[in-house]
KOLVEX-132812 format. One record per residue (C-alpha): residue in one letter; x, z, y. Coordinates in steps of 0.25 Angstrom, whole numbers, plus 5000, padded with zeros to 4 digits. Layout:
N
AXZY/...
//
This chain:
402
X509250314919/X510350334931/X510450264942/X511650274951/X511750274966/X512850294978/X512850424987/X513750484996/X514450634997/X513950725004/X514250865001/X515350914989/X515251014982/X516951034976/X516751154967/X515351114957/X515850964961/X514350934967/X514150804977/X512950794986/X512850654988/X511950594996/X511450445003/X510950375017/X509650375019/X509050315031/X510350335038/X510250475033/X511050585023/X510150625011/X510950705001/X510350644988/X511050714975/X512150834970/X512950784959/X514150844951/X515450754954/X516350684943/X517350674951/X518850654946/X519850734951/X520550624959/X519150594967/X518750734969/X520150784975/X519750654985/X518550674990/X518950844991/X520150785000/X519250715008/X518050805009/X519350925014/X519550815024/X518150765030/X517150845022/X516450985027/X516751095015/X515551185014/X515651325006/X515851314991/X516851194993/X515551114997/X515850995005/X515150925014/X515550785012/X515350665024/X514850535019/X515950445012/X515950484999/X515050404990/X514750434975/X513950364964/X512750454957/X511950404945/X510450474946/X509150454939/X508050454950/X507950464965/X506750594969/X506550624983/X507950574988/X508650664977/X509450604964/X508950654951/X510150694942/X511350624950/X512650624944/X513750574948/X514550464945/X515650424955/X516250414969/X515850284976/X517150274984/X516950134988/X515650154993/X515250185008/X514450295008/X513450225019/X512850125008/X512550255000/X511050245004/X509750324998/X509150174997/X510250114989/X510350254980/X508850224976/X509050084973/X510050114963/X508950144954/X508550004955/X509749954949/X508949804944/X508849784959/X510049734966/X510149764981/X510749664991/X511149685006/X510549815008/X511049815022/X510149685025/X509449705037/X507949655033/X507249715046/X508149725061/X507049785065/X507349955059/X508549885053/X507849895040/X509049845029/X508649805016/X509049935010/X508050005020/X506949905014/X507349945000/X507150075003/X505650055008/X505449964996/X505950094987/X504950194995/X503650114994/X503850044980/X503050144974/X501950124984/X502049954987/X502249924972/X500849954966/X500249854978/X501349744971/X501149774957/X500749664948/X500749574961/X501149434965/X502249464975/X502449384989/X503549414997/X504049395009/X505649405009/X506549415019/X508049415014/X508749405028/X507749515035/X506249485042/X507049425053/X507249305046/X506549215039/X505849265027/X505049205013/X503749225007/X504249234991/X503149224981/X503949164968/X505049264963/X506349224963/X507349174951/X508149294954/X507149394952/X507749504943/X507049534929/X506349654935/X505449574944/X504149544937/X503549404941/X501949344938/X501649204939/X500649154950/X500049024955/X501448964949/X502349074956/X503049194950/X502849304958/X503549434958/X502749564955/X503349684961/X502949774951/X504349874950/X505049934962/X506349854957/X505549724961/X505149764973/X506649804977/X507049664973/X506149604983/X506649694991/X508049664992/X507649524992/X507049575005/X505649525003/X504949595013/X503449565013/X502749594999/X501549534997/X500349534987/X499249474981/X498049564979/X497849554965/X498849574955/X499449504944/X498449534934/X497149524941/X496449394949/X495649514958/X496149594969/X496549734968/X496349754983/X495749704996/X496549685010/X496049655022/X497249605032/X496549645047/X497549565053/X497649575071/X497749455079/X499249515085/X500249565077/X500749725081/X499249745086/X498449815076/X497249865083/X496249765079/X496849785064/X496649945066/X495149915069/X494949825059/X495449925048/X494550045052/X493449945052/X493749915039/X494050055035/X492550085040/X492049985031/X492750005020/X492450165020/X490950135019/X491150045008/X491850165002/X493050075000/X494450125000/X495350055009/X496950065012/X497650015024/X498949965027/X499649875039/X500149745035/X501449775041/X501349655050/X500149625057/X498649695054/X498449815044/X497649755030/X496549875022/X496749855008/X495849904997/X496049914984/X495349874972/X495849944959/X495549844946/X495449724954/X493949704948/X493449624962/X493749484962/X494449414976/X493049344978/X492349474979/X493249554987/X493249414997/X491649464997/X492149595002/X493249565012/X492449465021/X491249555021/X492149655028/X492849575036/X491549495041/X491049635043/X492149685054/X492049535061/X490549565062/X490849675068/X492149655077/X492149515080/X493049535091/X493949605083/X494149535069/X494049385063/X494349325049/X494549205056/X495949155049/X496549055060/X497349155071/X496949075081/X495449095081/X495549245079/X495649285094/X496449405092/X495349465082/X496049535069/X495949445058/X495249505046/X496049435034/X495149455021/X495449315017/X496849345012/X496249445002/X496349334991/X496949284977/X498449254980/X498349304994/X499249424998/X499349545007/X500549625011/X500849735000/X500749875006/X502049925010/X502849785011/X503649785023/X503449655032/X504249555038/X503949605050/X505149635060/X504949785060/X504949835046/X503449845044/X502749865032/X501349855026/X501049985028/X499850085021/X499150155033/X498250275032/X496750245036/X497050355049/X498250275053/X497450135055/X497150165070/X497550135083/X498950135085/X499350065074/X500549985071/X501449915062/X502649965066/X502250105064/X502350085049/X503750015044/X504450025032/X505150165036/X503750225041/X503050185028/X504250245019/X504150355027/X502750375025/X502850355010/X503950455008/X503050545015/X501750505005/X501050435017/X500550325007/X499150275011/X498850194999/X499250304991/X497750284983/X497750124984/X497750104969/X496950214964/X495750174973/X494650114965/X493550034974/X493349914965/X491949954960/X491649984975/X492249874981/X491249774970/X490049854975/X490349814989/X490649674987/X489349664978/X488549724990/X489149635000/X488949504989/X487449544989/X487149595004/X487949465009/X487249355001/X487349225007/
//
C-alpha cells in the first residue's frame, strides 16, 4: 500500500532528473526523500527557467532549489524521518509550500482520519496549534495506547482551545467514524481507543484530557493500583515529592515495583501494575489504606485522607479512595487542560526530588524524551507482582484483624 504526501523542492538534480524534496519541521528544513521526476517537457523547461533565475546551480547541473516549488510523492512507510520508496507523482503548483509540514506528511497515512483547522490555536500558551498536538499524539501512540486499550474512555474536549470552556464526554458521538470501537457500560457507549486512527479522531476533535478506568473491558478487577498524592497548592510540589519517596521506601521493602508519573496538573500519583487483574477492588482497598494510614501515622503534619479541602490545613491529601470501580485516573501521557501545555508525564524514580515541577515536562519535553528512548514505563506491563501483591494484602488482612 501507498500513501501519498506534499513536499517541497529543495535541490535538482537536471541531468539524472533527481528531486530532493523536503518538509517544515518545527519551523525547520528536513530534506526527507530523492525521487526520479516525471516531468513533462512543458513543466521541466519551467521550473529550469526559473531555477536559472533564483536558483543556486551546483556542479553536475545540480541545483539548489529555494522553497516554492511543491510536489506530490506516494511512499509506503515513514523510518527515522526518511520516505521508504518515494516516487513521484506530480507538481502541486497550487499549493504553498509553508503547509508542506512533516506533521501533515505523516498523517497522510491516516487517510480514515479527516483533519480540520490545523492551524487551530489549542494552547496560547507555546502557541501550540492543533497540528503541533497531532504531532505529540503521533510520537506517544505507541506508548499511551496500551494504558487505553480495551478501556472505557472519558475525555475531556476542548474544540475552541483550553482557554475556553470545555466538556467532560463519556458517550461517543453519532458521528463517530466505523473505525472507532464502542463497549457499552452502565447504559452508555463508550469509545475504546484501541487503534492510533481513534486516537487521532479524538484528537482533532481536540479532546485534550484522556481518562481511564482501571479495569478493562473484560475484567471486574484492576489491572493496577494509583495512588494520587495530591498538595494542598497547586505549582508547589514539595509535600508530593516527600510523599512519593515515602512511598517508594515502602514499596521497595514489600519488594513491590512501583512507576511514577505527575499528573500533569496538581500532585504526582505512583502507579503499580498488576498483570492478570486476579486481585479484586475490595482487596486492593485492604492495601491502599494500610499504606496511606501508615504515612499519616507517621507524618501527621504532612499528609491527610480527609476528603473535605477545607479541614486538610495545607497537609497533602493521600487520595486512595478514587482507586475504585468506575472511578478514573489520568492516563499516562495525556496532556491536560492546563494553560501551559502540560502532560501527565512518566518520571524516573531519580527525577522525583526536590526541585520539581510541572512545567519542566510539557508536551515538547516528553516527545523529546521519547524520541531520545527516555521511557520510564518502558517495563510497565511485563511487571508481574500479583502473586506478591496477594501475599501482602493477606499478611495485612491477618495482622490487622479487627
Amino acid at each position: 500500500m501507498r500513501y501519498t504526501g506534499l513536499c517541497f523542492l529543495t535541490k535538482y538534480d537536471s541531468e539524472n532528473k533527481v528531486c530532493t524534496v523536503a518538509v517544515l519541521h518545527e519551523e525547520k528544513i528536513i530534506e526527507v526523500a530523492e525521487v526520479k521526476e516525471a516531468f513533462t517537457d512543458e513543466e521541466r523547461e519551467a521550473i529550469l527557467g526559473i531555477l536559472h533565475q533564483t536558483g543556486k546551480a551546483q556542479q553536475n547541473q545540480i541545483y539548489k532549489v529555494p522553497p516554492g516549488i511543491c510536489i506530490q510523492v506516494a511512499y509506503k512507510a515513514v523510518t527515522n524521518y526518511k520516505l521508504n520508496s518515494p516516487v513521484y507523482i506530480s507538481l502541486a503548483v497550487t499549493e504553498n509550500w509553508t503547509a508542506c509540514t512533516w506533521t501533515k506528511l505523516v498523517l497522510s497515512q491516516y487517510e480514515q482520519v479527516a483533519i480540520t483547522n490545523p492551524g487551530k490555536i489549542i494552547w496560547t500558551e507555546q502557541s501550540v496549534t492543533k497540528e503541533m498536538y497531532l504531532e505529540y499524539l503521533l510520537t506517544v501512540a505507541d506508548f499511551m495506547l496500551p494504558f487505553l486499550k480495551d478501556r472505557h474512555l472519558t475525555v475531556k474536549r476542548y474544540p475552541e482551545g483550553v482557554d475556553s470552556q470545555g466538556f467532560y464526554q463519556k458517550a461517543t458521538p453519532d458521528y463517530a467514524p466505523d473505525f472507532v470501537k464502542t463497549d457499552m457500560n452502565h447504559d452508555i457507549y463508550y469509545t475504546v481507543c484501541n487503534n492510533i486512527e481513534t486516537l487521532l479522531w479524538l484528537g482533532n476533535q481536540a479532546a485534550i484530557e484522556f481518562h481511564i478506568p482501571f479495569n478493562d473491558i473484560k475484567k471486574q478487577n484492576p489491572a493496577e493500583i494509583v495512588f494520587d498524592l495530591d498538595p494542598p497548592e497547586l505549582g508547589d510540589l514539595r509535600l508530593a515529592v516527600k510523599a512519593a519517596l515515602e512511598m517508594k521506601q515502602i514499596l521497595d521493602q514489600f519488594q513491590l515495583t512501583a512507576f511514577v508519573k505527575l499528573s500533569g496538573r496538581k500532585g504526582i500519583q505512583i502507579h503499580l501494575p498488576l498483570k492478570g487483574a486476579t486481585i479484586s477492588y475490595a482487596e486492593t482497598r485492604i492495601f491502599t489504606e494500610f499504606i496511606a494510614l501508615y504515612l499519616i501515622n507517621r507524618f501527621p503534619d504532612n499528609f491527610t485522607i480527609e476528603r473535605m479541602k477545607k479541614n486538610r490545613a495545607n497537609r497533602l491529601y493521600i487520595d486512595y479512595i478514587q482507586h475504585d470501580k468506575d472511578k478514573t485516573i489520568i492516563c499516562p501521557y495525556s496532556p491536560r487542560e492546563t494553560a501551559f501545555p502540560s502532560v501527565a508525564a512518566p518520571l524516573f524514580w531519580d527525577e522525583v526530588k526536590s526541585g520539581l515541577q510541572t512545567e519542566h515536562y510539557s508536551m515538547k519535553t516528553v516527545k523529546d524524551r521519547l524520541v531520545k528512548g527516555m521511557n520510564p514505563f518502558e517495563n510497565y506491563f511485563t511487571v508481574d507482582q500479583s502473586n506478591q501483591m496477594k501475599k501482602i494484602i493477606d499478611f495485612i488482612k491477618k495482622e490487622h484483624k479487627p
